[in-house]
N, C-alpha and C positions, 0 to 999 in steps of 0.2 A: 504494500500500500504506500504511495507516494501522493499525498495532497500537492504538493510542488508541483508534480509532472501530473495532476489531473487524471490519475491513474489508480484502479484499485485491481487485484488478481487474485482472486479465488479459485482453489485448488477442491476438488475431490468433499464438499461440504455436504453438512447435515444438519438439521434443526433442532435448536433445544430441545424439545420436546424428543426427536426421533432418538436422540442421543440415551437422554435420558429416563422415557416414558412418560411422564407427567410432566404437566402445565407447570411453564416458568412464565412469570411476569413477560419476561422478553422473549419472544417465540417466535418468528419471523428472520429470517436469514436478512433480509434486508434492514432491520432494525439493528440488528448487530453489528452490522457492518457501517451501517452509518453512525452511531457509537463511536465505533473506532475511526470513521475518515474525520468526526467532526472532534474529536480529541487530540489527533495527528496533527490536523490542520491547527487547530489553537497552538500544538506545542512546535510547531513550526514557524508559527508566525505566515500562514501561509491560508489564501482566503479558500474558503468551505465551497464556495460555489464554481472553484475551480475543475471541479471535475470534467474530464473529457470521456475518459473509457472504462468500463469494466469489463474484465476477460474472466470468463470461464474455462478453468481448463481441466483436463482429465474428466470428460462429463461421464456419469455412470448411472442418471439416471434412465430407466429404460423409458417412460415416453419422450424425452426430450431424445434421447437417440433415433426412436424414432421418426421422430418428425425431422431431426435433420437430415437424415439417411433420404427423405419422403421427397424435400426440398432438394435436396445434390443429386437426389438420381439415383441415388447406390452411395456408397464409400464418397463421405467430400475431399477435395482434392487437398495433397498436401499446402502447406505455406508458401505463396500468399492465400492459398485458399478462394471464397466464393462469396463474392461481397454481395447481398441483399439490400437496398437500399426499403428504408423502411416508413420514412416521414420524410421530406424533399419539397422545399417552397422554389415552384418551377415557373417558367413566365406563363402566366396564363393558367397557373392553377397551383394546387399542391398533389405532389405524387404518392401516392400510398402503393406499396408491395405486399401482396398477400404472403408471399413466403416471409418476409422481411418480416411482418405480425403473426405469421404462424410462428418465428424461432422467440420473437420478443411474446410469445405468447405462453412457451414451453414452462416446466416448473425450474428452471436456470435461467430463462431470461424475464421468468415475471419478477423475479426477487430484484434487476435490476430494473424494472419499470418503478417498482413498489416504492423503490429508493428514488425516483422521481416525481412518483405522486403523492409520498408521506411529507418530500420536503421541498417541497413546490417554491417557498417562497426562502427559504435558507438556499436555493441552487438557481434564483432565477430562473425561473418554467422553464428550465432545458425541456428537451424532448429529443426522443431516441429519433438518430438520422439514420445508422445504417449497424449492419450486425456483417462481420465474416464469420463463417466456416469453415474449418480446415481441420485434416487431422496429423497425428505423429505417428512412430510404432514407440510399443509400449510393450511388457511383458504383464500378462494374467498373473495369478495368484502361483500357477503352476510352470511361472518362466517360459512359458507359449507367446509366442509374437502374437501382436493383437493392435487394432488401430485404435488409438486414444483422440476422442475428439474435444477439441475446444470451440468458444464461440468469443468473439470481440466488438463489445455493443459500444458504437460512438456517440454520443451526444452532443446537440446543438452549444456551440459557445456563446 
């Protein structure tokens, strides 16, 4: 996490709750994490509303797989990957992408909408512009190659 570079990266996560079975006060992946950028950024000296991107990466959830698997076709391509363009103020209109809201719609990329609709007025109304897809190889539990997918959600400056 870097408030400076407008940067958060989330790895392989899970929810208070999944973690630990019962309801905790803070129970939203997105809550959490904004806790921590909005703590960062104070002890930085570095302003909150700087955020640009938050990358998901090593995704394991299985709807979010799928839907990205749905969008790329099969297997998304390596890095750079498969840019979605997802909200776009275009001449003559604004562009919306159905894939683009299908992956900001997954349960990895709602936790980064959530984080711009809980803090709407702490992030200046960003709005998500465009999401990449791509993956890496990775080893399973049992040192088996396997492709590990991430996603990288931009938001308006």
């Amino acid at each position: 996490m870097s408030p400076t570079a407008g940067l958060i990266i989330a790895e392989n996560n899970e929810s208070p709750v999944s973690i630990s079975g019962r309801h905790c006060p803070v129970e939203k992946w997105s809550d959490i994490v904004w806790l921590n950028h909005a703590a960062m950024a104070k002890s930085t000296g570095s302003p909150v509303n700087k955020l640009k991107y938050v990358v998901r990466t090593h995704i394991v959830n299985s709807d979010t797989l799928n839907i990205l698997q749905a969008v790329c076709g099969g297997p998304c391509p390596s890095w750079p990957g498969t840019t979605f363009d997802i909200y776009q103020k275009k001449k003559g209109g604004v562009l919306i992408n159905q894939n683009g809201l299908a992956l900001l719609g997954t349960p990895n990329g709602g936790g980064a909408a959530w984080l711009l609709i809980d803090h709407k007025q702490q992030l200046s109304r960003k709005t998500p512009v465009s999401v990449i897809a791509w993956t890496t190889s990775g080893l399973d539990a049992h040192e088996n190659a396997e492709p590990w997918y991430h996603m990288m959600f931009q938001f308006s400056t």
